[in-house]
Structures are given as C-alpha cells and as structure tokens.
ZARO-118738 format. One record per atom (N, C-alpha, C): atom name; residue in three letters; y, x, z. Coordinates in nm, 2 decimals, m for minus. Example, Ala and Ser with C-alpha at 12.3 -4.5 7.8 and 13.67 -1.06 7.14 Angstrom:
! ZARO-118738
N / ala / m0.57 / 1.32 / 0.78
CA / ala / m0.45 / 1.23 / 0.78
C / ala / m0.33 / 1.32 / 0.78
N / ser / m0.22 / 1.28 / 0.71
CA / ser / m0.11 / 1.37 / 0.71
C / ser / 0.00 / 1.29 / 0.79
This chain:
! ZARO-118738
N / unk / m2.19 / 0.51 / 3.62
CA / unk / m2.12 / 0.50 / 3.50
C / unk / m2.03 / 0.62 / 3.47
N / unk / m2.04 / 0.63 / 3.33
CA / unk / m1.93 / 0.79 / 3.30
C / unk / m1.80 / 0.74 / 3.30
N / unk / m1.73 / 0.87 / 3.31
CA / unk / m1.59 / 0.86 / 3.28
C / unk / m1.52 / 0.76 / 3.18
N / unk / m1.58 / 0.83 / 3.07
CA / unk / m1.57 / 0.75 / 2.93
C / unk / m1.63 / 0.60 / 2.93
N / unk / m1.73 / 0.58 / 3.00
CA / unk / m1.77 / 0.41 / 2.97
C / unk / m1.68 / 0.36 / 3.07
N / unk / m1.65 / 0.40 / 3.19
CA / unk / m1.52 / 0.34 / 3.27
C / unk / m1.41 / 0.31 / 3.17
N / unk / m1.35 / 0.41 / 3.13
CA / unk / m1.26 / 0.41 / 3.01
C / unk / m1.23 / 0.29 / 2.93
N / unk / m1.37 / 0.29 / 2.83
CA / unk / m1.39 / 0.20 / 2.76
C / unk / m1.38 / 0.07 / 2.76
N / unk / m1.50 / 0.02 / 2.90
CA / unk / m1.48 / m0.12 / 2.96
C / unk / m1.36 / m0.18 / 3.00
N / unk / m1.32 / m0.07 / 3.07
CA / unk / m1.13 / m0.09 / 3.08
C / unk / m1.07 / m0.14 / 3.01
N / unk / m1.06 / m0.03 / 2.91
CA / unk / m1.00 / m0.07 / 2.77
C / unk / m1.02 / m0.20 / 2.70
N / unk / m1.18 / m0.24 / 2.66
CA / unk / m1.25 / m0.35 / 2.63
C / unk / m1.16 / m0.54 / 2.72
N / unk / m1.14 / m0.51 / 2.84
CA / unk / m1.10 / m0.59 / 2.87
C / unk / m0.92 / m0.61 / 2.90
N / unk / m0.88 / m0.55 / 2.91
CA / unk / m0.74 / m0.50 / 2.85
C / unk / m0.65 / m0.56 / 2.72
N / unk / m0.79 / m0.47 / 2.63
CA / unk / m0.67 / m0.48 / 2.49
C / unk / m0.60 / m0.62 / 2.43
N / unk / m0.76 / m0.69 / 2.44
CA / unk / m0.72 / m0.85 / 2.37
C / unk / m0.59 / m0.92 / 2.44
N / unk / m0.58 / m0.90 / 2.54
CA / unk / m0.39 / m0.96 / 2.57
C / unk / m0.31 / m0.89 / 2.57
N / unk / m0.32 / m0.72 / 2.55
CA / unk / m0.21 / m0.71 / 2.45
C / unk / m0.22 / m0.74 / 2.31
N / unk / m0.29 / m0.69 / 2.25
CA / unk / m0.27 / m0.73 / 2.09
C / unk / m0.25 / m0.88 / 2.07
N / unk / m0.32 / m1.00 / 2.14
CA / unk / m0.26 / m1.11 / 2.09
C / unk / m0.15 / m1.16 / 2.14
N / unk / m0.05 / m1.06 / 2.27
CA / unk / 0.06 / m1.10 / 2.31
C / unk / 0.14 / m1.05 / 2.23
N / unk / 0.11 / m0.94 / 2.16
CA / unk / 0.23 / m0.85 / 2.00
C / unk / 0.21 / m0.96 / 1.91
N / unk / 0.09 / m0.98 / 1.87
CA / unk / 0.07 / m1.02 / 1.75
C / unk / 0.18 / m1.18 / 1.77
N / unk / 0.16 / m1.22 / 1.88
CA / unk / 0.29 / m1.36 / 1.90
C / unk / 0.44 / m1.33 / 1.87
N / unk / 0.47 / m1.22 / 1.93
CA / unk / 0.58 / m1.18 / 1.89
C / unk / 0.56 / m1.10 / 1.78
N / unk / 0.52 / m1.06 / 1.70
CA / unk / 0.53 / m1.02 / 1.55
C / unk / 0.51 / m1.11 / 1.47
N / unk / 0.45 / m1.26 / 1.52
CA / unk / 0.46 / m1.36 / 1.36
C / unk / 0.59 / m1.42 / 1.41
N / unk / 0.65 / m1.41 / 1.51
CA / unk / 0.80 / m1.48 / 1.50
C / unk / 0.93 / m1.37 / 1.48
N / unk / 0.89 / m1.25 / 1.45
CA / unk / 0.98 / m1.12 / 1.41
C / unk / 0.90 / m1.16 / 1.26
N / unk / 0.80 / m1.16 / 1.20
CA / unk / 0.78 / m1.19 / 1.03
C / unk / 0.83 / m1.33 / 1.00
N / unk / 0.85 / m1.40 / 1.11
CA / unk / 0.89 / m1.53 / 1.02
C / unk / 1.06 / m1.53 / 1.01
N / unk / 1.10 / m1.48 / 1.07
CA / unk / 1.23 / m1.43 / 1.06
C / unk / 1.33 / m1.34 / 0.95
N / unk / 1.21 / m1.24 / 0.96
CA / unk / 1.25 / m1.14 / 0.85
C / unk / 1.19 / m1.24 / 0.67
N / unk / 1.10 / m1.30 / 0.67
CA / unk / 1.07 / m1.35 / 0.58
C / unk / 1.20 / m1.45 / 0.54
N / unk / 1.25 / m1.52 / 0.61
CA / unk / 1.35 / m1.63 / 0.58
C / unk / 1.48 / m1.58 / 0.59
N / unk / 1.56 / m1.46 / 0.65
CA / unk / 1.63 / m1.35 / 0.61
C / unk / 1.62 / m1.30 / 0.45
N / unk / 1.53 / m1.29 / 0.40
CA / unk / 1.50 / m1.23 / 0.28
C / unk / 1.48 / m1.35 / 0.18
N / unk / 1.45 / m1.43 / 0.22
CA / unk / 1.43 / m1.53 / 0.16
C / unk / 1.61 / m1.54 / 0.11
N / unk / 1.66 / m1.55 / 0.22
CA / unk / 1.80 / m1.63 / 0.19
C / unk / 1.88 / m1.51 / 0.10
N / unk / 1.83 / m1.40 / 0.12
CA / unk / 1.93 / m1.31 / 0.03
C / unk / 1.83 / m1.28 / m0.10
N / unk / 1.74 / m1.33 / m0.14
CA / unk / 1.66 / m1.34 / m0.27
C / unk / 1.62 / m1.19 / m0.27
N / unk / 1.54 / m1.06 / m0.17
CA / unk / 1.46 / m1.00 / m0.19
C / unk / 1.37 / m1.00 / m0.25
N / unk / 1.34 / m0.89 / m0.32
CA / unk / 1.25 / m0.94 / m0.42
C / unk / 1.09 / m0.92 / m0.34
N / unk / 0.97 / m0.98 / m0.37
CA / unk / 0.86 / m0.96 / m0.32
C / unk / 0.80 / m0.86 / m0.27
N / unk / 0.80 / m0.72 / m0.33
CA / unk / 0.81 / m0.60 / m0.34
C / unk / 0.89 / m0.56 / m0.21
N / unk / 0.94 / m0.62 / m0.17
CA / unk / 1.05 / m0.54 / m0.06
C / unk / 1.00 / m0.60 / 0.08
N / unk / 0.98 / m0.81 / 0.08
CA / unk / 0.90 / m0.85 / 0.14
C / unk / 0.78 / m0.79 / 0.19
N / unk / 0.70 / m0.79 / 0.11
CA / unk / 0.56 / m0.71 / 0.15
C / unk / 0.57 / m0.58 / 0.22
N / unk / 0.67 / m0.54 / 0.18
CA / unk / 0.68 / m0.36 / 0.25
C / unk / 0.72 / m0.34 / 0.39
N / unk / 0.78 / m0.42 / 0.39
CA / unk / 0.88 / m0.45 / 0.51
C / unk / 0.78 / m0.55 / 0.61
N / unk / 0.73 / m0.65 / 0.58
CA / unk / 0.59 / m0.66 / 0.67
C / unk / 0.49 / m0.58 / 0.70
N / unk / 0.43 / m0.54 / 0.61
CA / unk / 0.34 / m0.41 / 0.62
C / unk / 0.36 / m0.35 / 0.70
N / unk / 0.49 / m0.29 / 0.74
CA / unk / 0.57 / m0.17 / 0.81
C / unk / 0.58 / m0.23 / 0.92
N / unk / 0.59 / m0.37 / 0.95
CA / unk / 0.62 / m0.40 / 1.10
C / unk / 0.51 / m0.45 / 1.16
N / unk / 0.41 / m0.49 / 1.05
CA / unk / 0.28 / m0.51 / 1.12
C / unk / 0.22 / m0.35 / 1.16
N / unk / 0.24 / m0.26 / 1.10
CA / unk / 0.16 / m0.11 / 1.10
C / unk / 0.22 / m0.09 / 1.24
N / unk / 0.37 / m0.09 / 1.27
CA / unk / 0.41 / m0.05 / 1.39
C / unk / 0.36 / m0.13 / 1.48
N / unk / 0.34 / m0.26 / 1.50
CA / unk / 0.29 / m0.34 / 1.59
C / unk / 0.17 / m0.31 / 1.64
N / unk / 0.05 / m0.26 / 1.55
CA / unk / m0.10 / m0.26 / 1.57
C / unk / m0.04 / m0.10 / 1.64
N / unk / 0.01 / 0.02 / 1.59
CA / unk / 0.04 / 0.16 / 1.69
C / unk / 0.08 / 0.14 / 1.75
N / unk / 0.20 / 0.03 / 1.81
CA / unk / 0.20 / m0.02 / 1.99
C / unk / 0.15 / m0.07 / 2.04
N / unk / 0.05 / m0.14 / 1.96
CA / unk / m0.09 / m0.22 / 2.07
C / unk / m0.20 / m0.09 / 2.07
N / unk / m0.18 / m0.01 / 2.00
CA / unk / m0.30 / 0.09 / 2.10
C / unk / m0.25 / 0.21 / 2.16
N / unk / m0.10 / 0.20 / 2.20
CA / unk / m0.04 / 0.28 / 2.24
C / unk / m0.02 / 0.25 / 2.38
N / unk / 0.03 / 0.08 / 2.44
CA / unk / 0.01 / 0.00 / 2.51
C / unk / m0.15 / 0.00 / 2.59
N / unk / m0.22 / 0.01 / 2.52
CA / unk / m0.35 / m0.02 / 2.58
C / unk / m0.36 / 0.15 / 2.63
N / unk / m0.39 / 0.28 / 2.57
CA / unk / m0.41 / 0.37 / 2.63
C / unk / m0.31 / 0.43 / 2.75
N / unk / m0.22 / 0.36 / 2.75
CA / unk / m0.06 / 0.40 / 2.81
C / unk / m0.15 / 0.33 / 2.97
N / unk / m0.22 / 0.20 / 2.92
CA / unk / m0.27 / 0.14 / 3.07
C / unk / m0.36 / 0.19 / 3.12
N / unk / m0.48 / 0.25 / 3.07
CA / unk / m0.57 / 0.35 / 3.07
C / unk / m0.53 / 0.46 / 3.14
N / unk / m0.44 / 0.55 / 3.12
CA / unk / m0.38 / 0.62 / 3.17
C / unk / m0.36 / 0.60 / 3.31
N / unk / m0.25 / 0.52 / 3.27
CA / unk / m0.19 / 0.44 / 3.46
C / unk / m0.30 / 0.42 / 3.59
N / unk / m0.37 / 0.32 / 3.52
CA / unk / m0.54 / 0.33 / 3.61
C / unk / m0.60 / 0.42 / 3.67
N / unk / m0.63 / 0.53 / 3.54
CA / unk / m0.76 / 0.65 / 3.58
C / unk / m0.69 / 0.80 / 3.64
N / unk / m0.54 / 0.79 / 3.57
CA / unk / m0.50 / 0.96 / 3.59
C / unk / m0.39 / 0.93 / 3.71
C-alpha cells in the first residue's frame, strides 16, 4: 500500500468521529446563539451569518483536526 492510500484509509476511518463529535457541539453552540438572538430581536440577516460563520469554522476544524491526526501517526 502507498503512502497516500495509508493516508487516506487513515483518514477514512478517523474523520467520521470527529466531524460528528463538532457537529454535537456546534448544534448546541447554534442553539444557543439562535435563542440569544432571538431574545435581543436580531434580525434574520444577522442570524444566518453568524451561523454560517460558525458552521464554516467548525467544518475547517474538523479537517484540520483530522489532518493534525494524520500527521501525529505517520510523521
């Protein structure tokens, strides 16, 4: 097996518990911020952006998290 399919498979079995261990803690960091915004009457516009933004960060620490383990392993 190559380098890179070592890599991969690695990765392959890896990723899914981090991403669905963020994704747990990011729907209770959105449900939070939603009901924060809620109570101060944000407008929709600001809701959406501001999720967007913490989901975008979440998904670049789950593949920053997964290569970071990759790392640790092979180098």
């Amino acid at each position: 097996m190559t380098k890179n399919q070592e890599h991969w498979v690695y990765a392959q079995s890896i990723a899914p518990d981090i991403f669905i261990s963020l994704g747990k803690i990011l729907g209770v960091i959105e449900i939070a911020i939603i009901a924060l915004m809620y109570l101060f009457h944000a407008p929709i516009h600001a809701a959406l952006g501001v999720g967007g933004f913490a989901g975008l960060c979440f998904l670049l620490l789950g593949f920053y998290k997964t290569d970071s383990e990759i790392e640790k392993k092979f180098m």
